[in-house]
PADO-736600 format. One line per 2 residues: for each residue x negated, y negated, z of C-alpha. Coordinates in Angstrom, 3 decimals. Each point is the difference from the previous one (the first is absolute). Last residue first. Layout:
X,Y,Z; ...
//
This chain:
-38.902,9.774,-29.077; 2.558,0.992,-2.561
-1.019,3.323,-1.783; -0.997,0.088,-3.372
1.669,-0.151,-3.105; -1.499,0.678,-2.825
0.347,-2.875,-2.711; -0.152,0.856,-4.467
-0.427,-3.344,-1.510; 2.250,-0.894,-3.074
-0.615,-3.259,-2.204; 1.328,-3.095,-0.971
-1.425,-3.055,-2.159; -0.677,-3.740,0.531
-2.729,-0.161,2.283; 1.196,2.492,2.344
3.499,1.685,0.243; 0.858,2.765,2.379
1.591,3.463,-0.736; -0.257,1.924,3.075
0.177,4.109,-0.037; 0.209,1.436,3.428
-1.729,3.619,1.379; 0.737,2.011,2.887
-2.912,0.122,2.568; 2.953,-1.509,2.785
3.140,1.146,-0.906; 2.623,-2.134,-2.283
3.388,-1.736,0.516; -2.260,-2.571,1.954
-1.227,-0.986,-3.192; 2.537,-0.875,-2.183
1.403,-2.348,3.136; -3.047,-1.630,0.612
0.401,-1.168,-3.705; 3.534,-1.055,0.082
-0.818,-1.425,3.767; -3.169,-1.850,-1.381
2.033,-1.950,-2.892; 0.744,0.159,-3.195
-0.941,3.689,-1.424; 1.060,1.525,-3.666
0.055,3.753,0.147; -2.198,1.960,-1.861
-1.562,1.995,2.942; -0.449,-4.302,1.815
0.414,-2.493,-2.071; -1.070,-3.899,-0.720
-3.043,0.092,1.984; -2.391,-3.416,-0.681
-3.868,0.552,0.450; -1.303,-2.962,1.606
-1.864,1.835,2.714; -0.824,3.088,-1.937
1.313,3.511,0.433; -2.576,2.686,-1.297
0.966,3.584,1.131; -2.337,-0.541,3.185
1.553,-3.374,0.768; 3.451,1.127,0.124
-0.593,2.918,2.189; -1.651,-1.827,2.516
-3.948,0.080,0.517; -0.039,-3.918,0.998
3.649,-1.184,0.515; 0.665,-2.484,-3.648
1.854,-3.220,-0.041; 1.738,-2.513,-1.631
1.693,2.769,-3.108; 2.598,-2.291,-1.468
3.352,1.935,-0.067; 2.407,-0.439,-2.918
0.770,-3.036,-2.602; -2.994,-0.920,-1.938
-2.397,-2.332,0.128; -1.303,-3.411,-1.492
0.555,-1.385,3.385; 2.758,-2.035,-0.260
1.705,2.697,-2.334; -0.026,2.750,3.221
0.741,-2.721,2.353; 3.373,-1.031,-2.193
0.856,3.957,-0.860; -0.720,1.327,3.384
-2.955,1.315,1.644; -0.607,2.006,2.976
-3.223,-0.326,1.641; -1.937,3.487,1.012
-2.316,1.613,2.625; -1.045,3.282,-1.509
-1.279,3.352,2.129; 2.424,2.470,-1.717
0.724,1.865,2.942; 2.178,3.253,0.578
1.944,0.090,2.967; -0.736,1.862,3.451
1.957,-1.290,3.045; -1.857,-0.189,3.066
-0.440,2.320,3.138; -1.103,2.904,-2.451
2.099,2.700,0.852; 2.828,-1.623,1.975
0.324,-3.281,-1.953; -0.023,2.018,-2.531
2.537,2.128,0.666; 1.980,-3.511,0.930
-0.748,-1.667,-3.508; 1.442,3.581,-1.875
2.809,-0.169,2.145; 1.207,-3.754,0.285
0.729,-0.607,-3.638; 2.943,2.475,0.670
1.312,-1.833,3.116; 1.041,-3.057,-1.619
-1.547,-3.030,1.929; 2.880,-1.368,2.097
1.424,-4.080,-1.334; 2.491,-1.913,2.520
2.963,-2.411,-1.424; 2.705,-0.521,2.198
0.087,-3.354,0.716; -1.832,-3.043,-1.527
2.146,-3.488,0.223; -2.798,-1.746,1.867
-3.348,2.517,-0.121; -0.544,3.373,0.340
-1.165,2.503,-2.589; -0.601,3.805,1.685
-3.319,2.116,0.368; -1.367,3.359,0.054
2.375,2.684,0.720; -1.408,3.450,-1.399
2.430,1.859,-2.124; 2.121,2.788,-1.209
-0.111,1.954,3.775; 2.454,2.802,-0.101
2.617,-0.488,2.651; 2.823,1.382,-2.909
1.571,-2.654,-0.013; -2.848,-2.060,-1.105
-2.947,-1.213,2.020; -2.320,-3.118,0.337
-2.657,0.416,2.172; -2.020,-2.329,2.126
-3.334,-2.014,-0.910; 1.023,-2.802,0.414
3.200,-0.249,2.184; -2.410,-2.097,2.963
1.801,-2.831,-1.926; 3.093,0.233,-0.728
2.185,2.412,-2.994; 3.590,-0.265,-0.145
1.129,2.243,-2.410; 1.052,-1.469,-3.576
-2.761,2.041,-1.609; -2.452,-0.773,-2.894
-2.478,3.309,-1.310; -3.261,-1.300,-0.934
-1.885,-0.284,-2.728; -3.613,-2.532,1.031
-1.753,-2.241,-0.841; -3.105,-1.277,2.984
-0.396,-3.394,0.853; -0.563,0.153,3.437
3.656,-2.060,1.029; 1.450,3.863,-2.061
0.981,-0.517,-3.809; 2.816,1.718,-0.975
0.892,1.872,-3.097; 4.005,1.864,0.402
-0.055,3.492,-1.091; 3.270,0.733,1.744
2.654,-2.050,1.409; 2.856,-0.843,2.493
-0.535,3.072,1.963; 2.882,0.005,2.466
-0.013,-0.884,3.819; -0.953,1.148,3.749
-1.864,-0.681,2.790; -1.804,1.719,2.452
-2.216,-0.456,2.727; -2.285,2.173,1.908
-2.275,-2.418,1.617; 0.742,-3.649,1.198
-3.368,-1.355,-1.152; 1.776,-2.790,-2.136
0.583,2.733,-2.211; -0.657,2.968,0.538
0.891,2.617,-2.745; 2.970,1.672,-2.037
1.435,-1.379,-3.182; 3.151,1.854,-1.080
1.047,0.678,-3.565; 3.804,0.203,-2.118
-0.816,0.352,-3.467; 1.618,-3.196,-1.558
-2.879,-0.068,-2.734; -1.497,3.835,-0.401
-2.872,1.730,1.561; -1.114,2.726,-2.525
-3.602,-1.400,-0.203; -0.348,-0.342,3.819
0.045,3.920,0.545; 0.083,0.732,3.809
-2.474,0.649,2.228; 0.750,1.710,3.584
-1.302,-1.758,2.749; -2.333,2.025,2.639
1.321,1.272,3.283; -3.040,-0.020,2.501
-1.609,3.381,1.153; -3.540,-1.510,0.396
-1.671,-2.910,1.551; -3.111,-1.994,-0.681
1.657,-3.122,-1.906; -1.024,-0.462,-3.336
0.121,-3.170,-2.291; 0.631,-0.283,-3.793
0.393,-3.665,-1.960; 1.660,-0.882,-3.397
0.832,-3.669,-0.705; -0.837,1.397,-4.110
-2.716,-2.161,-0.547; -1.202,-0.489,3.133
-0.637,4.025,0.755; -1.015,1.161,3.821
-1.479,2.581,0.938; -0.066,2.838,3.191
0.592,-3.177,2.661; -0.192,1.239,3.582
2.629,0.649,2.335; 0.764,-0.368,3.856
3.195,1.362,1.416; 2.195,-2.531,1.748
2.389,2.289,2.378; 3.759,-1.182,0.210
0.872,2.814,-1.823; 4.058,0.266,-1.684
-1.743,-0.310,-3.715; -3.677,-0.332,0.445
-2.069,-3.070,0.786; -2.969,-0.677,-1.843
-3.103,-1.941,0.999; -2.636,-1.557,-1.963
-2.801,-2.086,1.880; -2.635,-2.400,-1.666
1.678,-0.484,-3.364; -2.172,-2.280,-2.300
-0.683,-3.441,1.044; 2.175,-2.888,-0.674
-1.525,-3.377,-0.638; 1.243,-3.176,1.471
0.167,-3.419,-0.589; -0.609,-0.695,-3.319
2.307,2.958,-0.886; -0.308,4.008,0.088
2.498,3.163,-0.402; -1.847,2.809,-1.308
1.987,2.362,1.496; -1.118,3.773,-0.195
2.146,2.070,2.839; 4.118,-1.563,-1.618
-1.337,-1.353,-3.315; -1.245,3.291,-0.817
3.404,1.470,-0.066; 0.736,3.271,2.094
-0.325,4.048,-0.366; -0.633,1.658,3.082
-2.097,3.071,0.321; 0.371,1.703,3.268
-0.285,4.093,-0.003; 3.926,0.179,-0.997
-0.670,-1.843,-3.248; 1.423,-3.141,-1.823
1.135,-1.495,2.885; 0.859,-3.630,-1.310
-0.529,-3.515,1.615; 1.153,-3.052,1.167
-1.601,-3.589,1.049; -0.766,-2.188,2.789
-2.832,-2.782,0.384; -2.370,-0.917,2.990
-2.850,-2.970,0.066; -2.763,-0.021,1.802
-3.141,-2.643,0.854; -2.740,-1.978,-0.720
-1.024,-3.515,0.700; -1.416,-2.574,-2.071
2.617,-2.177,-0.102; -0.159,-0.495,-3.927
-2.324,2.574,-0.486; 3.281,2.748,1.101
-0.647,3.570,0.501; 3.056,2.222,-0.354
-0.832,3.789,1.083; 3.165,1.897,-0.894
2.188,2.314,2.139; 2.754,2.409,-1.797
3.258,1.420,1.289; 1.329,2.688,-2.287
3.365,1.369,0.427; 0.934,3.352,-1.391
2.545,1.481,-2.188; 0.107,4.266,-0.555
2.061,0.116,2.913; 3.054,-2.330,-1.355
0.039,1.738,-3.135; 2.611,2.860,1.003
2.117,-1.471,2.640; 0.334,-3.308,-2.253
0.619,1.683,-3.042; 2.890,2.430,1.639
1.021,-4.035,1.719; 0.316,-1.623,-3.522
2.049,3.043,-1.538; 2.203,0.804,2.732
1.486,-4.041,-0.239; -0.008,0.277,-3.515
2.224,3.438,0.173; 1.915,-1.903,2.871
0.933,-2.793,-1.710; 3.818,0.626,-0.782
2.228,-2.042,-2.421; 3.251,-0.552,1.741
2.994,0.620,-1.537; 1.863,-2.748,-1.071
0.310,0.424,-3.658; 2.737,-2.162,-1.277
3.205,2.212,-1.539; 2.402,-1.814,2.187
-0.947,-4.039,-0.877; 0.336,1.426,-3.731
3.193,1.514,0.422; 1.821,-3.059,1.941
-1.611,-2.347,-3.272; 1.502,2.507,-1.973
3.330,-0.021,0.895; 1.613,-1.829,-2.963
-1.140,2.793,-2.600; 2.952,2.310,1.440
0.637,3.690,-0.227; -4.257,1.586,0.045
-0.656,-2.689,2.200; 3.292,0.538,2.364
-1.058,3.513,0.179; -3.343,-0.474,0.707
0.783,-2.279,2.993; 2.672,2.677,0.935
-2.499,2.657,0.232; -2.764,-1.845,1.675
2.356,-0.751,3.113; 0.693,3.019,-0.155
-3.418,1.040,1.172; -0.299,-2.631,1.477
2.598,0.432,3.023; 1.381,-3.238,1.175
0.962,-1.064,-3.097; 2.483,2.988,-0.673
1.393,-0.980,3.720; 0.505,-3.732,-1.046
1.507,1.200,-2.868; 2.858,2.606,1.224
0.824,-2.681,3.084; 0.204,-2.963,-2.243
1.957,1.641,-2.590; 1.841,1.563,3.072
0.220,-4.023,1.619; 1.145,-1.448,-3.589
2.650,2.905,-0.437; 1.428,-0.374,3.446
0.656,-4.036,-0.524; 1.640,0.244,-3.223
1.901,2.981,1.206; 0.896,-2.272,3.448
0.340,-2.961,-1.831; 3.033,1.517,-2.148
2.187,2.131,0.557; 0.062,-0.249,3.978
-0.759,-3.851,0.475; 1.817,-1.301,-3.230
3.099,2.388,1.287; 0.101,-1.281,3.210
3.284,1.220,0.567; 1.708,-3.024,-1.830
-2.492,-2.692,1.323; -1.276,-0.960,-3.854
3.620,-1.917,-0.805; 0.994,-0.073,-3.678
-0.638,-3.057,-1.637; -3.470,0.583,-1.851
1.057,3.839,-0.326; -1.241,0.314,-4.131
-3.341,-1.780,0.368; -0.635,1.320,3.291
0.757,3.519,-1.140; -2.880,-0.430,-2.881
-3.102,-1.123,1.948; 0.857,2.571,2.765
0.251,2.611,-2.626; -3.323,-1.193,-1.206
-1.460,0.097,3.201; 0.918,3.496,0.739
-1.335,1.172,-3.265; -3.178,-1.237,0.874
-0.007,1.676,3.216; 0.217,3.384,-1.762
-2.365,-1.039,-2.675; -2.434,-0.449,2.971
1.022,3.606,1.396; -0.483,1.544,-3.199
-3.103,-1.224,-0.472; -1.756,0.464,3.579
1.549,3.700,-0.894; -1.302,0.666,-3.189
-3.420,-0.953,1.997; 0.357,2.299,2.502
0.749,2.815,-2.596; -2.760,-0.629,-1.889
-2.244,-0.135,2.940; 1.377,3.385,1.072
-0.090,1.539,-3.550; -4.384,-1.288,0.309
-0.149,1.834,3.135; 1.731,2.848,-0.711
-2.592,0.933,-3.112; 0.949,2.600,-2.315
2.571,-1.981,-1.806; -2.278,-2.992,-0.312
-2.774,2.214,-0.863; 2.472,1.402,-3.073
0.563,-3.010,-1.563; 3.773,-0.680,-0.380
//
């Protein structure tokens, strides 16, 4: 016998229960079949003789049934033997199994408090850092002929304790305009504070189109500024949290996964860019908002979501790595500084490029007086097929060579004019 079955009383009590459910139901077996047999040989003797069927036997057969019963309905009330003997009649008999399986399901319940701590430690922590910005436009309108206001919500960022607040420049720099009416720029900013009724005024420190980037300050000191995260080691599935005020109801939260990295959008503006794609519910007045990890480190700026019949779930948050170099500039300069090249260009595919006796690339249109571009010897016309030796399609593929670059560093085109190519040697300058 194995030895932690001999050392173990609980498992020789189990045994022995169930060597006794056995036993007993043999016992009773053996009754019946002696029952079986003496009415085969006594079919014309009398049964009222003493009551002998009564005494020898339906009342063995019937006490062995009721202590089988007895001894297994007790074993079944307790698990742990109840266990036992299920095991035991697997291990004995193949014909139980369907009993075994039903027994060995997992029934325990699965717990959701370390998710539920999770989501409200990143709440208590970020919560502060998040503002809500209430903005007031001048909208003038030539079709009436009147003027007026107009008032939009957004989120944003502490990303100092002395009142800088990071935000999207959609949210205090709309251009928003139609036949009917065109909006203004931002009048009046105001920014409420986590758990402060008070609307503090702020004033725009830069703003960046490109990127959706915007800074504003607030005059106060001692606020609880976000802590940044690194959005390049965000993961799919990564549990997140967007944070914000949407629908101008302050404070809110809302919860979900990251459902993808690196993904190119294009905002209503125009502008391409990566973003990081999220599952959690993101409204309007959530622009401009964080997006946090587990950790209630801020990976991302909320920007904008896709709605529509049959849309759900699908929001888009500016990683927050791009967002530090743009925001120190923001900060320093109140504009983003890129290098310039000063060209306006056509792109050209195969069938346009052969229509016109070209070739495929980027047809130089135009030319900014004094630019980069034109100093080095750029011609309208000229053709650019690569950029530092690496072929070149399209604007973005070029733009893209170039804003990986400083501004007074130096860029190599290869364009094609009149039949040949040739190398011309650009400094960049800075972008008006």
């Amino acid at each position: 016998m194995d030895e932690n079955k001999q050392n173990n009383p609980e498992i020789r009590a189990n045994e022995n229960t169930f060597k006794s459910v056995v036993s007993n139901t043999q016992a009773a077996y053996s009754s019946f079949e002696n029952f079986n047999q003496k009415q085969k040989k006594q079919k014309t003797k009398s049964t009222n003789s003493g009551g002998g069927f009564g005494k020898t036997v339906l009342l063995p057969f019937a006490c062995g049934i009721l202590g089988a019963g007895l001894v297994v309905g007790t074993c079944f009330g307790v698990p742990d033997i109840r266990n036992n003997i299920l095991g035991a009649l697997e291990t004995s008999s193949g014909e139980n199994t369907s009993v075994v399986g039903t027994a060995n399901i997992n029934t325990e319940q699965i717990s959701l408090l370390d998710y539920s701590d999770t989501a409200v430690g990143v709440a208590q922590k970020v919560l502060p850092s998040i503002v809500g910005i209430n903005v007031t436009y001048s909208v003038n309108s030539p079709f009436y002929g009147a003027q007026g206001t107009a008032s939009a919500q957004g989120s944003g960022v502490i990303i100092s304790e002395d009142g800088y607040i990071l935000t999207n420049n959609h949210v205090v720099n709309s251009s928003s305009s139609s036949s009917f009416y065109e909006l203004g720029q931002a009048s009046k900013i105001t920014v409420t504070l986590y758990n402060d009724d008070t609307e503090y005024e702020a004033e725009i420190v830069g703003t960046d189109e490109q990127t959706d980037l915007a800074v504003i300050k607030i005059d106060k000191t001692g606020l609880t500024a976000a802590e940044l995260g690194d959005s390049d080691s965000v993961q799919v599935g990564e549990f997140c949290m967007a944070i914000g005020n949407p629908l101008g109801l302050g404070s809110t939260v809302t919860d979900g996964i990251v459902s993808a990295v690196n993904r190119e959008v294009t905002d209503e503006d125009g502008n391409t860019y990566t973003a990081i794609q999220t599952n959690a519910a993101i409204n309007s007045g959530n622009s401009g908002g964080a997006l946090v990890n587990s950790q209630g480190q801020v990976i991302g700026i909320n920007t904008l979501k896709v709605s529509g019949d049959g849309v759900e779930g699908v929001g888009f948050a500016i990683p927050i790595n791009s967002t530090k170099d743009i925001t120190d500039d923001l900060i320093e300069y109140n504009k983003v500084r890129r290098p310039y090249l000063g060209i306006g260009g056509i792109e050209l595919d195969e069938e346009t490029a052969k229509a016109n006796n070209l070739t495929v690339g980027i047809y130089v249109k135009t030319l900014e007086d004094f630019s980069g571009a034109e100093r080095a010897g750029i011609k309208v016309g000229d053709v650019i097929v690569k950029a530092d030796g690496q072929d070149v399609k399209t604007m973005d593929e070029l733009n893209a060579i170039k804003n990986a670059k400083e501004i007074g560093d130096k860029m190599t085109l290869t364009v094609w004019r009149d039949g040949k190519t040739q190398d011309i040697t650009v400094t960049l300058q800075e972008q008006p």
